[in-house]
Biopython code that builds the backbone (N, CA, C, O; Angstrom):
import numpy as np
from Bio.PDB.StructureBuilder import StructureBuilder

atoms = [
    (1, "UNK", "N", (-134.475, 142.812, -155.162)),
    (1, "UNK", "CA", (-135.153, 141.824, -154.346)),
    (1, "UNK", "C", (-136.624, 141.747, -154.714)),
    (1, "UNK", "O", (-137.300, 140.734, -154.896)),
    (2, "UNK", "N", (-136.915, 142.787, -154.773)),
    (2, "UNK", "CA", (-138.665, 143.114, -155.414)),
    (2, "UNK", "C", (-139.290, 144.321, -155.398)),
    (2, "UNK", "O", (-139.064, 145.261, -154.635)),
    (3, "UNK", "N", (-140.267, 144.234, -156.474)),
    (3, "UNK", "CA", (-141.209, 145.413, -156.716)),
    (3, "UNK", "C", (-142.518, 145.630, -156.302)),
    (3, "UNK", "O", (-143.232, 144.736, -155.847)),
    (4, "UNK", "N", (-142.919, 147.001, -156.470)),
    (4, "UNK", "CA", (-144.414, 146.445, -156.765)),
    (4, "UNK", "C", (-144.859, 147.702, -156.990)),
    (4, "UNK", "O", (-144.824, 148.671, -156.233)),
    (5, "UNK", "N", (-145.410, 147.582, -158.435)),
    (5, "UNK", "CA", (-146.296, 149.069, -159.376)),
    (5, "UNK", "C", (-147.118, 149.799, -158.176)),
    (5, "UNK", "O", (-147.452, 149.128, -157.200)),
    (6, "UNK", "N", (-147.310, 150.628, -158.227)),
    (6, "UNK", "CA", (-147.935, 151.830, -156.954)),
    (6, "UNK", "C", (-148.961, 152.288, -158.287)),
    (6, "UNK", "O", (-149.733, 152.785, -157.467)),
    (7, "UNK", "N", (-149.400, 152.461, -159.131)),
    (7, "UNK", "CA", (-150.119, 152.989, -159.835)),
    (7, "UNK", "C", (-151.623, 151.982, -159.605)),
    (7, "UNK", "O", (-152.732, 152.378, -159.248)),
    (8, "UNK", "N", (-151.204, 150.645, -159.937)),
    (8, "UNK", "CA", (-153.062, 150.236, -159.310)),
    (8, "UNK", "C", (-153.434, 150.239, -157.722)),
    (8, "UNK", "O", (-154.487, 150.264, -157.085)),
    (9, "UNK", "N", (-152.105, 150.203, -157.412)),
    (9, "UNK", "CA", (-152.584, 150.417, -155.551)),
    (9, "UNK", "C", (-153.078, 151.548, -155.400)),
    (9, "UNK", "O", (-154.132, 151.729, -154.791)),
    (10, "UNK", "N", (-152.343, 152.528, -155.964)),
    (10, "UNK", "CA", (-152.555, 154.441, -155.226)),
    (10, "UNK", "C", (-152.725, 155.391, -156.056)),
    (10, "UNK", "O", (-151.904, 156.085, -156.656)),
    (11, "UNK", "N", (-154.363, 155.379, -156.055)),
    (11, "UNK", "CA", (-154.420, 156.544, -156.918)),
    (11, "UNK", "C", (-153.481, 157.879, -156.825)),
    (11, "UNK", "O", (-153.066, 158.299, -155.745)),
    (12, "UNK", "N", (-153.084, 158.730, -158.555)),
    (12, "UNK", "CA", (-151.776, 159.120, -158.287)),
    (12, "UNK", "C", (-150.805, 158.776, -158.127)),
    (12, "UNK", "O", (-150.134, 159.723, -157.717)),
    (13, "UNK", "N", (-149.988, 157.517, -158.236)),
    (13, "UNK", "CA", (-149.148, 156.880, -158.476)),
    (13, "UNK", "C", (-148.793, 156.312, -159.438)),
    (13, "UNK", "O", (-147.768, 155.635, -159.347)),
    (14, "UNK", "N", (-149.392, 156.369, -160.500)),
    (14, "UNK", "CA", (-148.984, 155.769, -161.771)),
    (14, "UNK", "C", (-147.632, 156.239, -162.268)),
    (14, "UNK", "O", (-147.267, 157.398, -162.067)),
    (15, "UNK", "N", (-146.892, 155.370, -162.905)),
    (15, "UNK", "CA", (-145.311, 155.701, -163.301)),
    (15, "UNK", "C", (-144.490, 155.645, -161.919)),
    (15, "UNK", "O", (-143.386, 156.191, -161.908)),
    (16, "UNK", "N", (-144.938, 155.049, -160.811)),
    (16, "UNK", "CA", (-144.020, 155.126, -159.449)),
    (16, "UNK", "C", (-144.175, 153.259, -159.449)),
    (16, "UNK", "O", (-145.059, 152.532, -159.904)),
    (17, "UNK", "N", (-143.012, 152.982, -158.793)),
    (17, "UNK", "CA", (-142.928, 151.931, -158.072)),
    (17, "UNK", "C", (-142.054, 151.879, -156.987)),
    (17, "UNK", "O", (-140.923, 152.365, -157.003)),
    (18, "UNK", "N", (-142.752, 151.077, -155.693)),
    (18, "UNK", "CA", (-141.935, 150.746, -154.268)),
    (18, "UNK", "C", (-140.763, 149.445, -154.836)),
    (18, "UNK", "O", (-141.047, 148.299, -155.183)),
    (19, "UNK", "N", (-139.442, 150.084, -154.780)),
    (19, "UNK", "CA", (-138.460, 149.074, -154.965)),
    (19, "UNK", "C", (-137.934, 149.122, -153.641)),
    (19, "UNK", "O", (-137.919, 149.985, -152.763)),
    (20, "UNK", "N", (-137.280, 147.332, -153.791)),
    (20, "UNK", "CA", (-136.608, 147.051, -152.151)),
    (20, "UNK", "C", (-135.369, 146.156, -153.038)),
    (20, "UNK", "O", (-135.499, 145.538, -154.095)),
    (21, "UNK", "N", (-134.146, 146.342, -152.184)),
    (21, "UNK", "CA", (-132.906, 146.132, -152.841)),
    (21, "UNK", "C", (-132.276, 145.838, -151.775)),
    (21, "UNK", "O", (-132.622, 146.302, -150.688)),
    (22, "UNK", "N", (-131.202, 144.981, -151.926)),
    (22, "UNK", "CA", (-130.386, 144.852, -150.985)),
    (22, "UNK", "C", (-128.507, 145.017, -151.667)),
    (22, "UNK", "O", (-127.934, 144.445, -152.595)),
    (23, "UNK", "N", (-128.064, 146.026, -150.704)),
    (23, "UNK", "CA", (-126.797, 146.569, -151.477)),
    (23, "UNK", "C", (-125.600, 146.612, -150.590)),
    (23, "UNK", "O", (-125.274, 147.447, -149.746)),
    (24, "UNK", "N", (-125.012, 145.490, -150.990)),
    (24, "UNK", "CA", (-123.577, 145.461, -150.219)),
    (24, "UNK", "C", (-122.337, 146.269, -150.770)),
    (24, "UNK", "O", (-121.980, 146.172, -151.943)),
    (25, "UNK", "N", (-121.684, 147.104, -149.808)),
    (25, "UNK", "CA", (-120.627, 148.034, -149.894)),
    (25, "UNK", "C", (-119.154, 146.979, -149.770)),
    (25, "UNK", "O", (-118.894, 146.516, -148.660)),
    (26, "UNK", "N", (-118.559, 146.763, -150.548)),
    (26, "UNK", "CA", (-117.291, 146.047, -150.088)),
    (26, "UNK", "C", (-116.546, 147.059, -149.045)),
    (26, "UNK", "O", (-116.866, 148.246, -148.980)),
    (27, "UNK", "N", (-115.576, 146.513, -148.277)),
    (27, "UNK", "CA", (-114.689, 147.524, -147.449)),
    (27, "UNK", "C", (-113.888, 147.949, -147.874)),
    (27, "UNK", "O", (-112.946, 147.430, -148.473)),
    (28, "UNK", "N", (-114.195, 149.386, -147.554)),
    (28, "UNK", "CA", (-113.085, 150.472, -148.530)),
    (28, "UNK", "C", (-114.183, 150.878, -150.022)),
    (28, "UNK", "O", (-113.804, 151.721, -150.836)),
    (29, "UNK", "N", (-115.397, 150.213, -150.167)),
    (29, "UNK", "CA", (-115.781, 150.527, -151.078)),
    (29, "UNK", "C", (-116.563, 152.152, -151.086)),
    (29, "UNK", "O", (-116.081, 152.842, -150.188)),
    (30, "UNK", "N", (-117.236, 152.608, -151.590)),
    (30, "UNK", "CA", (-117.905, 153.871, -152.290)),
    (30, "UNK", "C", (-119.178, 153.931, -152.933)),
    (30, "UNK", "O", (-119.094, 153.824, -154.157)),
    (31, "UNK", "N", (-120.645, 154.107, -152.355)),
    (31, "UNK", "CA", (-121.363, 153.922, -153.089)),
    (31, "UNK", "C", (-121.775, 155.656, -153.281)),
    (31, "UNK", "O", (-122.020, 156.394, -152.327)),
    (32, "UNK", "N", (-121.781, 156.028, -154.545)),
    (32, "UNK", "CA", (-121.838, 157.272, -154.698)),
    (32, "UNK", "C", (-121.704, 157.213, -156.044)),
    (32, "UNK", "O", (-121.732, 156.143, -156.652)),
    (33, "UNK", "N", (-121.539, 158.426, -156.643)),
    (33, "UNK", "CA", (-120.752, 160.038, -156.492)),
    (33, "UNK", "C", (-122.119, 160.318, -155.330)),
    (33, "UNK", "O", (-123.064, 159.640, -154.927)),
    (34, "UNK", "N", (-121.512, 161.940, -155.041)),
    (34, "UNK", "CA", (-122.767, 162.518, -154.376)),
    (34, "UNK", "C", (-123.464, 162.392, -155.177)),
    (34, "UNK", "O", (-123.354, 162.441, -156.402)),
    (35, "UNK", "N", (-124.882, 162.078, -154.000)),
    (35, "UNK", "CA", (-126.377, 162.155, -155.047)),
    (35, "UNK", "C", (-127.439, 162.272, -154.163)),
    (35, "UNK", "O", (-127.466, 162.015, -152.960)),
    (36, "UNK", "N", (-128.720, 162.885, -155.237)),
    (36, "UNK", "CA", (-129.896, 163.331, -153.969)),
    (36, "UNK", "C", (-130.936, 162.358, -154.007)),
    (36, "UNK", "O", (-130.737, 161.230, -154.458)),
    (37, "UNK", "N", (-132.021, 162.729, -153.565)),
    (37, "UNK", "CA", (-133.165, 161.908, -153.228)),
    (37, "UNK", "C", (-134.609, 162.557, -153.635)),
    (37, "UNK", "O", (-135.666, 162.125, -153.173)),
    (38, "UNK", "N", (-134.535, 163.544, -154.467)),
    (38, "UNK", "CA", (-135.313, 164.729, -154.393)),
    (38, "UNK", "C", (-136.505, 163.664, -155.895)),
    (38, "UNK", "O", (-136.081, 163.423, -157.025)),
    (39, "UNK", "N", (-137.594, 163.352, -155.494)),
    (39, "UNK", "CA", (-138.625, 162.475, -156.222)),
    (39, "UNK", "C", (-138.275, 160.866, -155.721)),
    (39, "UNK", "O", (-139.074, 160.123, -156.291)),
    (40, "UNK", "N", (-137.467, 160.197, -154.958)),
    (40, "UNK", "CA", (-136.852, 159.226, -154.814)),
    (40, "UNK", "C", (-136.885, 158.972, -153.271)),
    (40, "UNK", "O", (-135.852, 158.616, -152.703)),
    (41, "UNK", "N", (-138.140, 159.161, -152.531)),
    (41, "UNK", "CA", (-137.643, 159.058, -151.144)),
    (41, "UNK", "C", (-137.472, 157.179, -150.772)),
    (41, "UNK", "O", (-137.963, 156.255, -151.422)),
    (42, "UNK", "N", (-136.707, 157.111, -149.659)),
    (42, "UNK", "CA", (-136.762, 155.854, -149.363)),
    (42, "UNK", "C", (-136.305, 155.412, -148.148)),
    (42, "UNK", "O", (-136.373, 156.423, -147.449)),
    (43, "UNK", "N", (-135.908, 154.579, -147.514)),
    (43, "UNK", "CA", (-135.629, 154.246, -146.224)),
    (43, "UNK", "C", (-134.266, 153.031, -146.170)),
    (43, "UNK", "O", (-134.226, 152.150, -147.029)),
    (44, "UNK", "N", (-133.156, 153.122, -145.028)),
    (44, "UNK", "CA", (-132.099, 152.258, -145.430)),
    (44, "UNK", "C", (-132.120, 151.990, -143.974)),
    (44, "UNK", "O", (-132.214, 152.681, -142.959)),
    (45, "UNK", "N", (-131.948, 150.219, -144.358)),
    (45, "UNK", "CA", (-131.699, 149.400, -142.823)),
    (45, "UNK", "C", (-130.983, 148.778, -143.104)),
    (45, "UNK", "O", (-131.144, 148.047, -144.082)),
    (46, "UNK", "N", (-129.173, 148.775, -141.933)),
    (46, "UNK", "CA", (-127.998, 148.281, -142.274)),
    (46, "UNK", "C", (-128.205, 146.391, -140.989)),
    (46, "UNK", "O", (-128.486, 146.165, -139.812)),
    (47, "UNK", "N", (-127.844, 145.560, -142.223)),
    (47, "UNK", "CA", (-128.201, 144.168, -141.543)),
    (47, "UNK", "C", (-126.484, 143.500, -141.262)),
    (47, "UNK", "O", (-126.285, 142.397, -140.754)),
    (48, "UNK", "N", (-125.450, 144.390, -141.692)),
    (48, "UNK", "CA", (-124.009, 143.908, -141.280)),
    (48, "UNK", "C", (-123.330, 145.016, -141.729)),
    (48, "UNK", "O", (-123.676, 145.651, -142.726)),
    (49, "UNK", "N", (-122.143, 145.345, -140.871)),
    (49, "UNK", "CA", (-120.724, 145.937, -140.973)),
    (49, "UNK", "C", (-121.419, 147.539, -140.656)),
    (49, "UNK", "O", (-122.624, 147.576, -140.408)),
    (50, "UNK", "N", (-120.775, 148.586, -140.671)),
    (50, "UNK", "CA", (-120.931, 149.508, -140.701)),
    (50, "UNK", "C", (-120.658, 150.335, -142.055)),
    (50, "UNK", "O", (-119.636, 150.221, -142.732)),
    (51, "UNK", "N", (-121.869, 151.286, -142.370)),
    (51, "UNK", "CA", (-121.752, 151.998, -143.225)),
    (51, "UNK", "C", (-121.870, 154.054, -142.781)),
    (51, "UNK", "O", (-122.633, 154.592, -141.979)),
    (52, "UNK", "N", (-120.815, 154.696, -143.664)),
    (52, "UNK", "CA", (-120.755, 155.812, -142.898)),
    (52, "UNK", "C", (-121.353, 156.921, -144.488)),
    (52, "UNK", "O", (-121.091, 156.963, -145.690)),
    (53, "UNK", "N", (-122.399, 157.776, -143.354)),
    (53, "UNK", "CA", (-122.953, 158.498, -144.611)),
    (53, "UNK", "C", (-122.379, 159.728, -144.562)),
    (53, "UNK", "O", (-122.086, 160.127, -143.435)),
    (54, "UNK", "N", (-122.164, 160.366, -145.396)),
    (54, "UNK", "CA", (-121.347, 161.654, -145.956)),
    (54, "UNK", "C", (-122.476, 162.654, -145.983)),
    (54, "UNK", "O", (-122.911, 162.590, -147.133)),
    (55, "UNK", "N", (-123.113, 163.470, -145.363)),
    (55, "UNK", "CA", (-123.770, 164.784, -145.864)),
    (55, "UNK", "C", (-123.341, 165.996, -144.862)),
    (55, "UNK", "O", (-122.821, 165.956, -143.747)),
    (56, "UNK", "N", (-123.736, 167.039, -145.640)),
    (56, "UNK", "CA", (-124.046, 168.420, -145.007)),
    (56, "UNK", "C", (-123.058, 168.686, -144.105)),
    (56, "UNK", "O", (-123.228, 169.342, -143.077)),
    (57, "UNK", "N", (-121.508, 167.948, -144.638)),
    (57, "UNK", "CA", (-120.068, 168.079, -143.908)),
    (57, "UNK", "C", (-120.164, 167.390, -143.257)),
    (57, "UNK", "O", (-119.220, 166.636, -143.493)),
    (58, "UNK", "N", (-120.886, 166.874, -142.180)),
    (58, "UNK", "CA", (-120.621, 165.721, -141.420)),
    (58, "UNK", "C", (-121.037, 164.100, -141.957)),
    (58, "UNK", "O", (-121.709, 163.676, -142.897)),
    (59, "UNK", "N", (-119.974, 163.213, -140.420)),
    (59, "UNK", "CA", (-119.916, 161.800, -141.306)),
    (59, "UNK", "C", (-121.055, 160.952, -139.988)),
    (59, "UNK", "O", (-120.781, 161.116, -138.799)),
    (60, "UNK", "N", (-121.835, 160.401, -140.252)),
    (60, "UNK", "CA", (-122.201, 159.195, -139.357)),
    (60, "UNK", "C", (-122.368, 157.738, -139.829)),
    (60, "UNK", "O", (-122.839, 157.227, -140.845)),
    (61, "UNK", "N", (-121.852, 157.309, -138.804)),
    (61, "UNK", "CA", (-121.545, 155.745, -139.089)),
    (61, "UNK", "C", (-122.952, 155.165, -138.096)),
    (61, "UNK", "O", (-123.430, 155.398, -136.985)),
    (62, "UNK", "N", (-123.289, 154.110, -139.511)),
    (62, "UNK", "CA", (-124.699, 153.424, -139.055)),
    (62, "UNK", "C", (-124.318, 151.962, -138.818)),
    (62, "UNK", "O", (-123.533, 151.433, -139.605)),
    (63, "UNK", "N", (-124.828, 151.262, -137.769)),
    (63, "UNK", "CA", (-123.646, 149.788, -138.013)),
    (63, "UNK", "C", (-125.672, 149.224, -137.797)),
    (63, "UNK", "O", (-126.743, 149.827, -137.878)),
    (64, "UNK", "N", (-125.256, 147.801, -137.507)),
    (64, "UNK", "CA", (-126.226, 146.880, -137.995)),
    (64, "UNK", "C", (-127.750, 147.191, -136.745)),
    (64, "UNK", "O", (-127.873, 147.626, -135.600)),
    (65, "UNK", "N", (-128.656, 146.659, -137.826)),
    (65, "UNK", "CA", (-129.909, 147.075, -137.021)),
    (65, "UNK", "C", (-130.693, 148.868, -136.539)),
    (65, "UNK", "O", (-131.627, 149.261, -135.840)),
    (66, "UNK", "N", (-129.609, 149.500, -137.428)),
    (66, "UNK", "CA", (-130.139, 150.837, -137.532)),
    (66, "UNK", "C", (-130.604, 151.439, -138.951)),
    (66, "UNK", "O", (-130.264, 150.739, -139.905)),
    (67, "UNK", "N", (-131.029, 152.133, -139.136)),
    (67, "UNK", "CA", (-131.930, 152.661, -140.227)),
    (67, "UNK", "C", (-131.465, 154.337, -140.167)),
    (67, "UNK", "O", (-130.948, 154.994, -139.263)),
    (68, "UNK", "N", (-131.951, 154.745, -141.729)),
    (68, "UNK", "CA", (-132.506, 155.985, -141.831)),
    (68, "UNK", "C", (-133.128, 156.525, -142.799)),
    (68, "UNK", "O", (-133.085, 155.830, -143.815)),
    (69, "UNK", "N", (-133.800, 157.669, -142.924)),
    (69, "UNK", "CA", (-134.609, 158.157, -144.308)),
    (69, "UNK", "C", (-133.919, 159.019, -144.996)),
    (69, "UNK", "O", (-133.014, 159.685, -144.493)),
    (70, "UNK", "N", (-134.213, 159.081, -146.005)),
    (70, "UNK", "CA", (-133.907, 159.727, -147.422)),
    (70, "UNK", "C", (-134.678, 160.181, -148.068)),
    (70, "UNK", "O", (-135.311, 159.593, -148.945)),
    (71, "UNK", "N", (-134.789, 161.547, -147.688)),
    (71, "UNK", "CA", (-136.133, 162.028, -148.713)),
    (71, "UNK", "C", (-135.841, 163.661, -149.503)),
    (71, "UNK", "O", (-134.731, 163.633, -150.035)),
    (72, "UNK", "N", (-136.233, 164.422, -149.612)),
    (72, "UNK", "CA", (-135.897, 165.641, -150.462)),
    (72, "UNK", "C", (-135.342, 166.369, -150.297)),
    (72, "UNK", "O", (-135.524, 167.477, -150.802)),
    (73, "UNK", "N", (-134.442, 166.090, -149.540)),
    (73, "UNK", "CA", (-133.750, 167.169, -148.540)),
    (73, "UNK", "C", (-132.318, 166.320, -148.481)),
    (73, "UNK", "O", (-131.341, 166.900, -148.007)),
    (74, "UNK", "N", (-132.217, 165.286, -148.843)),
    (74, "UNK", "CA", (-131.163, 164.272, -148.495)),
    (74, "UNK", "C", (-129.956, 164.609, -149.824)),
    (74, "UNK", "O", (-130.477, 164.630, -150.939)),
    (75, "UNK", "N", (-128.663, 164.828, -149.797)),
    (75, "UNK", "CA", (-127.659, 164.836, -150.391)),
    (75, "UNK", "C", (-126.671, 164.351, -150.172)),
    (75, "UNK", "O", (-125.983, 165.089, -149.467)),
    (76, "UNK", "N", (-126.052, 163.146, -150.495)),
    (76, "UNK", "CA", (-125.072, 162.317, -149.418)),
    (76, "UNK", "C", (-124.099, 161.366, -150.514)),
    (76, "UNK", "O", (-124.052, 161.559, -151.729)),
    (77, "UNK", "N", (-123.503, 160.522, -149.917)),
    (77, "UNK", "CA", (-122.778, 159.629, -150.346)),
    (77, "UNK", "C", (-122.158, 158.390, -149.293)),
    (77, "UNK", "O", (-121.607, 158.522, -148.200)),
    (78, "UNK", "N", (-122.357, 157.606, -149.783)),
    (78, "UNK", "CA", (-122.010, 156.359, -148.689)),
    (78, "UNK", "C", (-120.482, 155.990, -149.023)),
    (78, "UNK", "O", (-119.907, 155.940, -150.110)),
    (79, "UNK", "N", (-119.957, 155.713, -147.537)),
    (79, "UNK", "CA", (-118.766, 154.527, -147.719)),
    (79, "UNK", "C", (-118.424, 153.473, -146.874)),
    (79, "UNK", "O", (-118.913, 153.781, -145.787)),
    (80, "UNK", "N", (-117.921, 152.525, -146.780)),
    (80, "UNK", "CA", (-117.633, 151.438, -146.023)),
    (80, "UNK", "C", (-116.306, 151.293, -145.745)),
    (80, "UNK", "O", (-115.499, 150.912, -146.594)),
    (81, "UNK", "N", (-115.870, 151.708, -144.044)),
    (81, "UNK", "CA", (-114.541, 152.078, -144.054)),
    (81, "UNK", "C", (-114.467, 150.490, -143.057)),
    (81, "UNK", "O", (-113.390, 150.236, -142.517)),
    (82, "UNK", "N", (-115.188, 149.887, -142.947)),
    (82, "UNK", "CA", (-114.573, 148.572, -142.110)),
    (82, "UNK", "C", (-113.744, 147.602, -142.977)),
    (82, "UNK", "O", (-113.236, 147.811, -144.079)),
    (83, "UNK", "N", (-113.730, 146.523, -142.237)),
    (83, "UNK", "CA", (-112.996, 145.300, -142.789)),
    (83, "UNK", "C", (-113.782, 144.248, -143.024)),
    (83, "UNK", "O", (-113.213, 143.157, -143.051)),
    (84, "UNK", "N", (-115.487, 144.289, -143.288)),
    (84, "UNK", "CA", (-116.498, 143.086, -143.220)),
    (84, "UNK", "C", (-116.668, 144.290, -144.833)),
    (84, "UNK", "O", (-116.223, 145.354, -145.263)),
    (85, "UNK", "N", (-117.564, 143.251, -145.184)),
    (85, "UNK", "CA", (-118.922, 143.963, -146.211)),
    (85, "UNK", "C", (-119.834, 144.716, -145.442)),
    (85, "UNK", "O", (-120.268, 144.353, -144.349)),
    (86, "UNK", "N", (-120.143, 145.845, -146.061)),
    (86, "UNK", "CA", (-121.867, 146.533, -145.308)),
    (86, "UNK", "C", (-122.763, 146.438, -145.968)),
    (86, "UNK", "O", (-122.776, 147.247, -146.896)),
    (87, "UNK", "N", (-123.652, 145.713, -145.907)),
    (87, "UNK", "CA", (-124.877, 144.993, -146.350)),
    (87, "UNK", "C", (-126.226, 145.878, -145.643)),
    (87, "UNK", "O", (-126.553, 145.805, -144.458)),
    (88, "UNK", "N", (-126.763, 146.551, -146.491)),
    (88, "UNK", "CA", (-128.339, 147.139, -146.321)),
    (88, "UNK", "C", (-129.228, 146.671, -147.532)),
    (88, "UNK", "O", (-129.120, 146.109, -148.622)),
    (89, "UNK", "N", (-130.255, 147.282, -146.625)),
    (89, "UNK", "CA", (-131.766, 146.965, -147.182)),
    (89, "UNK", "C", (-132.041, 148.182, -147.622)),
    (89, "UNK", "O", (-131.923, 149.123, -146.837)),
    (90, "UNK", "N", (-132.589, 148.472, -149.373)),
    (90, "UNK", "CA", (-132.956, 150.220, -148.844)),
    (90, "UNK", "C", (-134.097, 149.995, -150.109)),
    (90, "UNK", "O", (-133.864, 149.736, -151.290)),
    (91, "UNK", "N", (-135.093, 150.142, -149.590)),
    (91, "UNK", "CA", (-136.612, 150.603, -150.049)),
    (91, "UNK", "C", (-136.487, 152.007, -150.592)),
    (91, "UNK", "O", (-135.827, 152.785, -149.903)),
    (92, "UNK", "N", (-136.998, 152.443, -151.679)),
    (92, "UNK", "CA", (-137.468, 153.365, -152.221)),
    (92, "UNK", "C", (-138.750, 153.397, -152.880)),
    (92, "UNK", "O", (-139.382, 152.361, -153.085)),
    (93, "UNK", "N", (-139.261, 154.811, -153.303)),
    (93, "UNK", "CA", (-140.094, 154.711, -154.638)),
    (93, "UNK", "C", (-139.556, 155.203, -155.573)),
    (93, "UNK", "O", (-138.937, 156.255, -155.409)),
    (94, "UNK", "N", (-139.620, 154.650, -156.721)),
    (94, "UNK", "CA", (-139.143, 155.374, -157.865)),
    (94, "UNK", "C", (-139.730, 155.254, -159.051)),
    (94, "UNK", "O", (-140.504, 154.313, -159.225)),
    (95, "UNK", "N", (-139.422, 156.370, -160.300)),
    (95, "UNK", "CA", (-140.138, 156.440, -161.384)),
    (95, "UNK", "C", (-139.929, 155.700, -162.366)),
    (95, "UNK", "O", (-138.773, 155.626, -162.783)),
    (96, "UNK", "N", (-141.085, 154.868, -163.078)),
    (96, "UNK", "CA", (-140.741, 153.924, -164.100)),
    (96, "UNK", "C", (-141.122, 154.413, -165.383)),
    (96, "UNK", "O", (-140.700, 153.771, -166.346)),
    (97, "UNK", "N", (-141.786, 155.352, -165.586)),
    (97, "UNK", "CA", (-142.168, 156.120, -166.769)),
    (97, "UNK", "C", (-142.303, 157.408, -166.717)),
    (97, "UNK", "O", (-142.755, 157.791, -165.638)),
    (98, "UNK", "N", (-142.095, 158.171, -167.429)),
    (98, "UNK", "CA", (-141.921, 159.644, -167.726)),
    (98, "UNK", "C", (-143.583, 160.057, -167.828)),
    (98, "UNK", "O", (-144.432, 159.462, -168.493)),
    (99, "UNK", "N", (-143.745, 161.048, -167.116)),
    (99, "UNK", "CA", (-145.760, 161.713, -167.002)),
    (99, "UNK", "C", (-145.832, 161.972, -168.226)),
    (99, "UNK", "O", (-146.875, 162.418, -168.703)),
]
sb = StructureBuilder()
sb.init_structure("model")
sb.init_model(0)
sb.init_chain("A")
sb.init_seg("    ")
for serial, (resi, resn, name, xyz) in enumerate(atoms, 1):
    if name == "N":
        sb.init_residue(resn, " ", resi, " ")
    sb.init_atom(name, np.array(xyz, "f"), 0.0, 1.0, " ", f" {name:<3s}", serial, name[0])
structure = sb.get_structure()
């Protein structure tokens, strides 16, 4: 959806950029394998269907107009067990060049 370089905004940020994406789960779909967040923090706001996150053995299901963070500590995997699409918003920062 869009970017924007963090290196002339924030000093210390060079090689980072704030990405915003929008990522629909078909139903029954899988967005995964497990994976972490560890340099990659970011934030996810679900705008339809419910999406259920997989960590630390337990499952929670986020349905529309709720959010959550993802930051270094986060190890998870998403799935979409409804019968709609689950459609989020999920902002991160991430690295565009190697230091």
């Amino acid at each position: 959806m869009a970017t924007v370089d963090l290196g002339p905004e924030i000093e210390g940020l060079a090689g980072r950029q704030l990405r915003m994406r929008m990522v629909t789960i078909e139903p029954g779909g899988v967005f995964g394998p497990l994976h972490d967040h560890r340099g990659r923090p970011g934030t996810v706001y679900v705008l339809q269907g419910t999406i259920t996150d997989h960590r630390h053995g337990t499952t929670t299901d986020y349905g529309p107009g709720v959010g959550w963070p993802e930051d270094r500590d986060t190890l998870h995997w998403l799935e979409n067990r409804g019968a709609v699409p689950a459609v989020e918003i999920s902002v991160d920062i991430v690295q565009t060049e190697q230091p």
